[in-house]
N, C-alpha and C positions, 0 to 999 in steps of 0.2 A: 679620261681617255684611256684606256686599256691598249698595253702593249705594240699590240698590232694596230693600233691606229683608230681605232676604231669606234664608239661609244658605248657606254652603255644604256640602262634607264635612263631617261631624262623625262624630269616633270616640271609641272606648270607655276607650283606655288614661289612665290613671289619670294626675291634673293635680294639682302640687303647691298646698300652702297652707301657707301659716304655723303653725307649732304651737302649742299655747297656751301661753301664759305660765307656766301652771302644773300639772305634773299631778295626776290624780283615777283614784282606782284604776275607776271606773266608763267612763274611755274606752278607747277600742278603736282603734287604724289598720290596722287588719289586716294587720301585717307577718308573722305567721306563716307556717305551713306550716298549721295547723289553726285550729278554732273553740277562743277560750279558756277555760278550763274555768268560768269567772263566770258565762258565759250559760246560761240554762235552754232548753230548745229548747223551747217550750211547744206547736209543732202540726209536726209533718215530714210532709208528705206523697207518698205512695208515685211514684214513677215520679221522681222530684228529682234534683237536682244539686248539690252544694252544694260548693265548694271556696274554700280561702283562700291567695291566693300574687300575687305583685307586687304585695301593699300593698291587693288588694281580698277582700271578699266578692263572691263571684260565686253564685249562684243560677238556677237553670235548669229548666223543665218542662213538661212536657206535660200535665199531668193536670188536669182540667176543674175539681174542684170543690175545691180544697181551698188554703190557705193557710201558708206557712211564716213560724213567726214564731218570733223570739226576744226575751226578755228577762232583766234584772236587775231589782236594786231600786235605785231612784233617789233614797229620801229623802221627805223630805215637804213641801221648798220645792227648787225645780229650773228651770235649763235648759238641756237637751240638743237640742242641733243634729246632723243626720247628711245627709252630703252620697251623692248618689246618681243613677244615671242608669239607663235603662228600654230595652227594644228587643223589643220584640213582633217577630216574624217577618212576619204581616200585621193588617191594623188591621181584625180581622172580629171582637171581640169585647170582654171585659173585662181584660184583665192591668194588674196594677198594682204598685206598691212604693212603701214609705213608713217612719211612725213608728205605733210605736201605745203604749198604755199599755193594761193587765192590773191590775184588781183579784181580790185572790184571794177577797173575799167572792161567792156565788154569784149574792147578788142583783142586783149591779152590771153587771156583764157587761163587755165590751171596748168599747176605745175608736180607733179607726182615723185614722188622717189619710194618706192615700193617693193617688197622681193612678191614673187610670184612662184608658187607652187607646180611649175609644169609639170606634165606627164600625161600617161593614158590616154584620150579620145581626145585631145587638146593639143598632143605635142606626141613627139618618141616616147616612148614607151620608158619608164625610169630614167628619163632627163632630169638632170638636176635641178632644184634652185634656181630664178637667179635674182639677180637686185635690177631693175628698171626705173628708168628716170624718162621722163618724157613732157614733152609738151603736149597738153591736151584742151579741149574747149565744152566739156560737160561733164556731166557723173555717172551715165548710164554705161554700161556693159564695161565693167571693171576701170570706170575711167572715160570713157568716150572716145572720138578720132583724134587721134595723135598726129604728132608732126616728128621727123627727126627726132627718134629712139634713141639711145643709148642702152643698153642687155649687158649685164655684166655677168657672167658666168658665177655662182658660187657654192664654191664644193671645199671641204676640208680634205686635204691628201690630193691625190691626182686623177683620180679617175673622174670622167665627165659622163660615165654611162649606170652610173647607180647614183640611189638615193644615203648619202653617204655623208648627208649633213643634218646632222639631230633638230628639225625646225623646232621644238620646244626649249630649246638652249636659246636663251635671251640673245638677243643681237642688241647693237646700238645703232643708230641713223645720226645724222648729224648736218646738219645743213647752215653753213656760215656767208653772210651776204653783207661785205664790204662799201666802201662807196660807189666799186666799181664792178664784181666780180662777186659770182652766186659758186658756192664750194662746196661741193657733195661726198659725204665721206661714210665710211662703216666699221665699227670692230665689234668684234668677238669677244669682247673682254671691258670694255669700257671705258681701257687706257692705253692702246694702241690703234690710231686711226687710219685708213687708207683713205684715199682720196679717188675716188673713183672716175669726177668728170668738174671740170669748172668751165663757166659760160659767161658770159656778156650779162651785166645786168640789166640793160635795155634790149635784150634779147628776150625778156620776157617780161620784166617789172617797172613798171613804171614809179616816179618819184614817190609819189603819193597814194598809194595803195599798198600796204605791205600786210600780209597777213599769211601768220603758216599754222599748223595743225595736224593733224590724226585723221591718218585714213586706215579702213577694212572693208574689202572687198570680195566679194565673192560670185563663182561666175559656173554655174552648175555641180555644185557640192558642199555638203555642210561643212561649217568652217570655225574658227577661234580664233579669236584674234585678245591676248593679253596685252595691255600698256601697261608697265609699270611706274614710270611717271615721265615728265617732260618739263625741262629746265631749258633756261635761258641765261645766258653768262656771255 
C-alpha cells in the first residue's frame, strides 16, 4: 500500500501461507494437475474453464448466466476457510467468487457467501465491491432467486464511490457452523477476521445434509476467478 492509501500492481500468482497444523482429508491446496476426485461438481457450466496447476484452482468464463460450483461434505460442526482472488476483464456487470454451502434436502436450497464485482450497466457507475451472502434455490444467473440478502459494502479507506479495492489481492472467506449458528466472516490478510452476519442453523441446514464448497460466477463479462486452497479446522 503506498502512502496515500492507495495500491499498487497487484497480481494473480499464487502467495504462500502457513500450513495447518494438522491435516483433514476435506482440504484441498490445489497442487495437482486435476480436480480431486472428493469434490462433487454440483453446477459446470457451458463455455468454462476450469484448470488446476501451480498450486491453484483457476476458473474462467464467458457465459452470462450460470454458476460453477463445487462441493464436499463437511460434517455437521465446521470451519472452512478458502483463500481466493477475482479479476473481471471490465467492471460492467456481476462476476463473483466465493464459498457456498449445499443442502441436499430440496426444500432448503443454497446458501452463497460471495463478493460481487458491481459497476457499469449492472449497478452505479464505479460502485464498489461487495461481499453477499444470501439464500438462494438454484445456480442460474449468478446464483438464482434469493431470499433475505445481506450486501456488505467492501472498500479499503472510505470512499464508496470508486474502485478503490485491488480485487486481485487475495481475500479469505470463512464460514463456521456450530451446533446451533452458521458464522460468516472475511479478512484481508488471513489472520484477522470480521464477521460479517450469523444466522439460525435451521434457518437453512438441516441436520443431515451438510456440504460446502467453491463457487465462480459470472454474469455478462469475462471473468477469473483464482482459489488458492480450502481448509478445514
Amino acid at each position: 500500500m503506498r502512502s496515500n492509501g492507495s495500491f499498487g500492481p497487484v497480481f494473480s500468482a499464487k502467495q504462500p501461507d502457513a500450513l495447518p497444523a494438522s491435516a483433514n482429508s476435506f482440504n484441498d491446496e490445489f497442487d495437482g494437475s486435476s480436480l480431486d476426485a472428493k469434490w462433487t461438481v454440483r453446477n459446470n457450466p457451458s463455455g468454462n474453464t476450469v484448470t488446476v496447476a501451480n498450486g491453484q484452482l483457476t476458473y474462467s468464463n464467458t457465459d452470462n448466466n450460470n454458476a460453477y460450483c463445487i462441493d464436499q461434505a463437511s460434517g455437521s460442526t465446521f470451519k472452512i476457510t478458502a483463500k481466493f482472488s477475482i479479476m473481471p476483464s471490465s467492471f460492467v456487470s456481476y462476476p463473483g467468487a466465493g464459498m457456498f454451502l449445499y443442502d441436499t434436502v430440496s426444500s432448503k436450497g443454497t446458501q452463497f457467501m460471495y463478493i460481487a464485482a458491481y459497476g457499469g450497466a449492472k449497478g452505479s457507475a464505479n460502485q464498489p465491491p461487495k461481499i453477499t451472502i444470501d439464500h438462494l434455490n438454484n445456480f442460474d444467473e449468478s446464483g438464482g432467486s434469493g431470499s433475505n440478502p445481506n450486501v456488505f459494502l467492501l472498500t479499503v479507506g472510505n470512499s464508496t464511490t470508486s474502485f478503490n479495492f485491488p480485487l486481485m489481492h487475495p481475500l479469505y472467506f470463512q464460514i463456521e457452523q456450530d451446533s446451533s449458528t452458521l458464522h460468516y466472516r472475511w479478512s484481508f490478510d488471513g489472520q484477522n477476521f470480521l464477521q460479517l452476519f450469523s444466522e439460525s442453523k435451521s434457518t437453512f441446514m438441516t441436520s443431515s445434509a451438510n456440504r460446502c464448497g467453491l463457487i465462480a460466477s459470472t454474469f455478462g463479462a469475462t471473468f477469473e476467478a483464482h482459489f488458492d486452497w480450502i481448509r478445514k479446522t
